[in-house]
N, C-alpha and C positions, 0 to 999 in steps of 0.2 A: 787846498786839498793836497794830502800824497800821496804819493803812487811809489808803487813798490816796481822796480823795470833792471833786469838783470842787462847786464853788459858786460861784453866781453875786455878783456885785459888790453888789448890793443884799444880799444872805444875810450876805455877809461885812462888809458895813457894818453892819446890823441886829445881826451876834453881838458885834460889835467895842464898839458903842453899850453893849449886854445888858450887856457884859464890864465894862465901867467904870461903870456905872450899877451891879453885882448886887457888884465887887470879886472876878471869876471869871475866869478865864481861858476864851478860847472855847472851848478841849476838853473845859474840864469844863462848862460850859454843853451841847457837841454830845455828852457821854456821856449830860447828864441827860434830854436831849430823846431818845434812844434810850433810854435806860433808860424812859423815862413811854410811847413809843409799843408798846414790846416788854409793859409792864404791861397796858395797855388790850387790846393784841391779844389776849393772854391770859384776859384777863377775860372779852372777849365770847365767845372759844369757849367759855368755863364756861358763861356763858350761853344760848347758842347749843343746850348740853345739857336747861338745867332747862324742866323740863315735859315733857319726852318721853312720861310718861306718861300725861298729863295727861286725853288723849281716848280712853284706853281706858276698857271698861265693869268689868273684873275689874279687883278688889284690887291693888295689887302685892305684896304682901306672901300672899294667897291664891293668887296663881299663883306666886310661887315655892317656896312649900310642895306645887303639885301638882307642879310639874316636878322636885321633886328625888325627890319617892315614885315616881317612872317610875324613878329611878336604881336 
């Protein structure tokens, strides 16, 4: 797919520089910076999960043994 993404003059100097310093073209330079920022997002909402249960005072594992014997 393409995407149309304006930048500024210093961005495109900066990928341009990246580009023949890394031997990359700047697309694939601007897919990897999306690929690393899409990684990270996702990582923190994992994180964002662990410990949920962390300040409760029952078990987890003992409450969900009670809540499934109500079924």
């Amino acid at each position: 797919m393409r995407a149309l993404v304006d930048l500024g003059d210093g961005q495109v100097q900066a990928l341009d520089e990246l580009s023949k310093k890394d031997k990359r073209s700047r697309a694939a330079l601007i897919r990897q910076a999306i690929d690393d920022y899409l990684a990270k997002r996702h990582s923190k909402q994992e994180g964002d999960a662990f410990g949920l249960w962390g300040k409760r005072k029952v078990d987890g594992l003992t409450y969900q043994e009670k809540v499934r014997r109500e079924w």
